[in-house]
N, C-alpha and C positions, 0 to 999 in steps of 0.2 A: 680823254682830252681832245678838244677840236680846233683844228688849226684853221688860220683865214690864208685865202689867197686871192688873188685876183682873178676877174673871171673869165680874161681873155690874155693874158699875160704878155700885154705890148709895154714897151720900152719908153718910159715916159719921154717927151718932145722936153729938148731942151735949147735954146737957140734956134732953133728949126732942123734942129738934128737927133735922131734919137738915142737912145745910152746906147745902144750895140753900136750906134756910126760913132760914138765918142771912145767905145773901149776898141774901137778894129784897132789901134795904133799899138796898142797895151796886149794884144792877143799878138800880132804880128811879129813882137819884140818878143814875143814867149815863147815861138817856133823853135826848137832848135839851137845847139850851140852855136854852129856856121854861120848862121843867119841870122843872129842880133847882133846888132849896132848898137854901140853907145850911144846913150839919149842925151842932148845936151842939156844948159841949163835953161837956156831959152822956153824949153818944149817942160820944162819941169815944173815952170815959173807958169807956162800957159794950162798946163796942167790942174796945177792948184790954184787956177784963178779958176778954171771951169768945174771944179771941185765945187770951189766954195759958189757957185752961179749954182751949182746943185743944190745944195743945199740952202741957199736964200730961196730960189724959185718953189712956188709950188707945182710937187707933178700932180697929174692928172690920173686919178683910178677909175677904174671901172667898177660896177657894182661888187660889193664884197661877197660871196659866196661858201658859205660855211660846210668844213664837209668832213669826215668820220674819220678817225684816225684810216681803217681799213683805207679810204682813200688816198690819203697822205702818205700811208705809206709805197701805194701804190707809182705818185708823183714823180718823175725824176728829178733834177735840178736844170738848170740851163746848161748847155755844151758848153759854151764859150767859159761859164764861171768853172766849171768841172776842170778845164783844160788848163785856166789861169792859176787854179789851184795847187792842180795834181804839177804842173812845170815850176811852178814855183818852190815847192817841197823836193824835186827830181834835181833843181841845180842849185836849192843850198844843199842837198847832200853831193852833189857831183864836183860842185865850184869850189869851194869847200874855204869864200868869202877870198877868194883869188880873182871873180869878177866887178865891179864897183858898179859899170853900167847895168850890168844885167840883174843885180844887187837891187840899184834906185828901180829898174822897173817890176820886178818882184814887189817891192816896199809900196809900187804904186798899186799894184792888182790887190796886194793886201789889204791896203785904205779903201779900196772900193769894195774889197770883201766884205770890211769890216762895215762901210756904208749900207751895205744891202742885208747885213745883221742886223745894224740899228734902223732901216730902214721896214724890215719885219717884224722885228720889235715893238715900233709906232705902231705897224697896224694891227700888230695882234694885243696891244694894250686899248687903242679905239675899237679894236672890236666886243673885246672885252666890257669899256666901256658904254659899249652899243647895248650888250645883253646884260648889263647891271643897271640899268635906267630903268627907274619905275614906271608906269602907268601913271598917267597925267590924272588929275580930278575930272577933269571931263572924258576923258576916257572910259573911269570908274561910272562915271554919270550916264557915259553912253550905254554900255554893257548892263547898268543895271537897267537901265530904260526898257533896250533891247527884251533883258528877262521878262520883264511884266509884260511888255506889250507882246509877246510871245504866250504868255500864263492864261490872259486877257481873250486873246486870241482863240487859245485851248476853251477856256472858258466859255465862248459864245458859240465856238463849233458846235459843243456838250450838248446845251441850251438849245442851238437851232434842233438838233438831230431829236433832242426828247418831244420840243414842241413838232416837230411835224412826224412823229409816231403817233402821238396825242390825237393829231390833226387827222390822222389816216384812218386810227380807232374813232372819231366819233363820228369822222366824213368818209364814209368807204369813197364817195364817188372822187373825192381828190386821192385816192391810192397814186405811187409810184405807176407809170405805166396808161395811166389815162390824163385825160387831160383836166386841167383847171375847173372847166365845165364841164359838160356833158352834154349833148342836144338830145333830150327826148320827145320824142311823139306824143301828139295827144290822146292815142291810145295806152301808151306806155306809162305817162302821166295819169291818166285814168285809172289804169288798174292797180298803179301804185298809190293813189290817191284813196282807191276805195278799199285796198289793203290795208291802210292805217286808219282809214274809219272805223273797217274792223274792228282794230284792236283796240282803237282808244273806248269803242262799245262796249269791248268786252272787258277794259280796265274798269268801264263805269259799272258794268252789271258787278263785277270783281267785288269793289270799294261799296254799293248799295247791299249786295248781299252780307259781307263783312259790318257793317252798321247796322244792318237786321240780327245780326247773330249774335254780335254786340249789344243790340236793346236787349235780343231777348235773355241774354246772361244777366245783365242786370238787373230785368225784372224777375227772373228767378232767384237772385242771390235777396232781393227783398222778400220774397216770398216767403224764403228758407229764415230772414233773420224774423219775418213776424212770427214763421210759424215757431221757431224758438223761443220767442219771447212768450207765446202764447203757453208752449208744454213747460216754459220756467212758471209762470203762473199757476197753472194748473198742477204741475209739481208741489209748487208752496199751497197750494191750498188741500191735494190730498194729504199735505205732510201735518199741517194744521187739524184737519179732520181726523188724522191716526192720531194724532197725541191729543185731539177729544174724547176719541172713542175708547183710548187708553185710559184716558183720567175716569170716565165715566164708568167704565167696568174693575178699575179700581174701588169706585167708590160702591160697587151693586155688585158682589161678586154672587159666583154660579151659586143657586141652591142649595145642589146637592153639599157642597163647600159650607152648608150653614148649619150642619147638625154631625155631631156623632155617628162615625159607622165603624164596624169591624175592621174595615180596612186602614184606618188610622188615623181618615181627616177627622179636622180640626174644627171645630164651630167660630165664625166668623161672622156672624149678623146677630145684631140687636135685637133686632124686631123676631121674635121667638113664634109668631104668628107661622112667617112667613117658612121657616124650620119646620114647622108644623104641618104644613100646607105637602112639602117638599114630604116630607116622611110619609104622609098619607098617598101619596101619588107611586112615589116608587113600591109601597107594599102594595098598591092595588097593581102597579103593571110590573111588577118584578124586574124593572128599568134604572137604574143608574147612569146618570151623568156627569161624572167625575170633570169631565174638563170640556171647555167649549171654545174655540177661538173665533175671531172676526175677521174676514180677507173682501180685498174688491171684487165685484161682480164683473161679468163677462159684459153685460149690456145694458145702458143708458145710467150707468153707474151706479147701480141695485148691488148691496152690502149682501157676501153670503155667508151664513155661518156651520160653520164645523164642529162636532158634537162628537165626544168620543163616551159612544156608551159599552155597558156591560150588563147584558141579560142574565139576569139568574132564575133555575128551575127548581124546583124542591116539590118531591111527592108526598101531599100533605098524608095521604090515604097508607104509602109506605115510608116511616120514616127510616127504613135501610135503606133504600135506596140513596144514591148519593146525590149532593147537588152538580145539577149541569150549569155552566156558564156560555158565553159568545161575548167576544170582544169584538165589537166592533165600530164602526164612524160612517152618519147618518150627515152628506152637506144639504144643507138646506137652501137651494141656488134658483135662479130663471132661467130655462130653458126655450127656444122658439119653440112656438107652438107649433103644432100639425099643420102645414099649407103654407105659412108663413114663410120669409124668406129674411136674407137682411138685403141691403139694413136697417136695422130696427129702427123705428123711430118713433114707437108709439107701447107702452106695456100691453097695452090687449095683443101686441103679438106675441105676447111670453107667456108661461105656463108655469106656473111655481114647483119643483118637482124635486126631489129626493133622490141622494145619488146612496148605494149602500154599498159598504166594502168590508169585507170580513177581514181581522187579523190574527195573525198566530196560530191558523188551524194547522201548522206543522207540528205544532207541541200535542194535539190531539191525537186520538185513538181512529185507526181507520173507519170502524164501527161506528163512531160516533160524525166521521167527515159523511160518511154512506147517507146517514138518517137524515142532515142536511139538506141532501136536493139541491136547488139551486140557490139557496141560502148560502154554500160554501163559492158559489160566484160572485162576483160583481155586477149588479142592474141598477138599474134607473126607473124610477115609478112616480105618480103624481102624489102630490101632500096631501091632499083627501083622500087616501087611500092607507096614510098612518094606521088607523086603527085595525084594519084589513090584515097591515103588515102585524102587529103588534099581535094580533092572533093567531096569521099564520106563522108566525117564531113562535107561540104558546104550542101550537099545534107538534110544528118539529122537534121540538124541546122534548116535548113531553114523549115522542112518539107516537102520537094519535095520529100524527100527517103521515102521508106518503101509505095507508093499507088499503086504499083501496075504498073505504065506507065514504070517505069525504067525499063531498061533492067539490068538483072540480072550480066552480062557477065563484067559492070563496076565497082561491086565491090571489094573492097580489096580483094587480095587472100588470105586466113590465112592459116598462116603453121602449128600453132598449135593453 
């Protein structure tokens, strides 16, 4: 709780006298048994006129001063009311209502007790009053004011500080620490001058090289989509060409495919001639060609075909003797000629040539791999040199090759 008091604790003026010079009279009479006088009525009558002059006049305070209980308690009261008190309590227990005079002036120190209670009272009700008063609308108005234009304030500081960081990052020469300007020399201006020549050069060379690199991606990324479009072309037209050459050897199949043999085909052509022709050729070279396929050529787009044949041997002279066979695949392809190089771009630089590859000689008898020669390898020979070949396999076959009586000069030539 906090009590009001005054902030210099003078005695209000009243008449030009102040309350201590109006209570000396009232302290005086309270000295002591010996020494009070009965007050008359005269003085009782002036008494409670200047009472009630108390009370009509206004006193005069001084600033009101608010202050912690601990203070208050600390406060004493005034001597004189202490003294008017404590005597006034000391002779109605000693008088014991055997004095009348000193009775009325008791009854008078009381009334001014009681004055200076209700006198405390008013101010600690106005003060009271003081600190239950609200804030005016313009007060509220000021204080908010105040906040914004404080926020406002915050706000621009922000603002200036970021813009002249801003200013420092893109202007070193206005940094903190130098000045607004800068005075440079004409040589200092020179070489910074031909410093950023420099560089705006080397941004240009930068930017023209980057637009060269640039064309030339995109002229490559054309290049790449014709030559696409080109090998999509040429796609659909070798695809076009296999499924001619398909239909077409559907409709004409292999020879040998057209007559009866031991081995279980099947006759499949009309033309009985042509069976005829096929029968006649394989007893004359003891050659079977069971199956043939068609594949692309290596150069200027020349068709090569693949032959799988089977040689048969039979000793007319001994018919104990068993028959011998050779499995093997005869392609018939172009090869660069001798000298020649690529890229091809013309047939007279190819050489029509025969590639020859044995199969299954693992199911053979070593004996009979032996009597082979280089017939059990892999070579390459020219195609006018078939018949060459055709005899010397007659030759190996039969064992007549490889003793020594042959002349050397009849064998296949090999090219590689």
């Amino acid at each position: 709780m906090t009590r009001a008091r005054g902030g210099s604790k003078k005695p209000a003026v009243v008449n030009g006298r102040s309350n201590a010079q109006a209570a000396a009279p009232a302290t005086a009479a309270a000295k002591g048994k010996g020494k009070a006088k009965p007050t008359t009525k005269p003085l009782a009558k002036a008494s409670s006129s200047r009472q009630k002059q108390l009370e009509v006049e206004e006193m005069e305070v001084d600033p009101i001063e608010v202050l912690d209980d601990d203070e208050m308690d600390m406060e004493e009261p005034p001597a004189g009311l202490v003294r008017a008190i404590n005597n006034a309590t000391g002779w109605s227990k000693k008088s014991n209502g055997k004095a009348p005079a000193k009775q009325r002036g008791d009854g008078a120190s009381e009334e001014r007790l009681q004055q200076a209670h209700r006198h405390i009272e008013d101010l600690t009700r106005q003060l009271e009053e003081l600190n239950q008063v609200r804030r005016t609308e313009a007060e509220q108005l000021l204080e908010r004011m105040e906040a914004q234009y404080q926020a406002q304030l915050q706000a621009k500081e922000g603002l200036i500080q970021d813009l002249t960081m801003q200013l420092e990052r893109e202007h070193p020469l206005l940094r903190p620490g130098k000045g607004a300007f800068e005075i440079l020399t004409r040589e200092e201006a020179s070489r910074e001058m031909e410093g950023l020549q420099k560089q705006v050069k080397a941004y240009k060379e930068a930017v023209r090289e980057r637009e060269h690199r640039l064309k030339s991606m995109e002229e490559e990324k054309e290049t790449l989509k014709q030559a696409q479009n080109d090998l999509r072309v040429e796609l659909q037209l070798e695809v076009e060409r296999a499924n001619a050459l398909a239909a077409k050897a559907q409709q004409r199949p292999p020879p040998t495919a057209a007559r009866p043999r031991a081995g279980g085909i099947l006759p499949s052509s009309e033309d009985p001639k042509i069976g005829e022709v096929v029968r006649f050729y394989e007893d004359l070279t003891n050659l079977l060609v069971p199956n043939m396929k068609l594949q692309p050529g290596k150069h200027l787009g020349l068709d090569e075909w693949s032959l799988n044949c089977l040689y048969t041997h039979r000793d007319v002279a001994n018919k104990d003797v068993p028959t011998k066979s050779l499995n093997f695949t005869l392609r018939l392809c172009h090869d660069i000629r001798s000298g020649e190089s690529e890229p091809i771009t013309s047939k007279d630089q190819l050489v029509e040539s025969v590639h020859y590859t044995p199969h299954e000689l693992e199911k053979e008898t070593e004996e009979f791999r032996e009597a082979l020669k280089f017939l059990k390898d892999t070579f390459t020979f020219e195609r006018d040199q078939l018949s060459l070949f055709l005899r010397t396999l007659h030759d190996y076959m039969s064992g007549e090759g490889g003793d020594g009586d042959g002349d050397e000069e009849d064998d296949v030539e090999v090219i590689e």
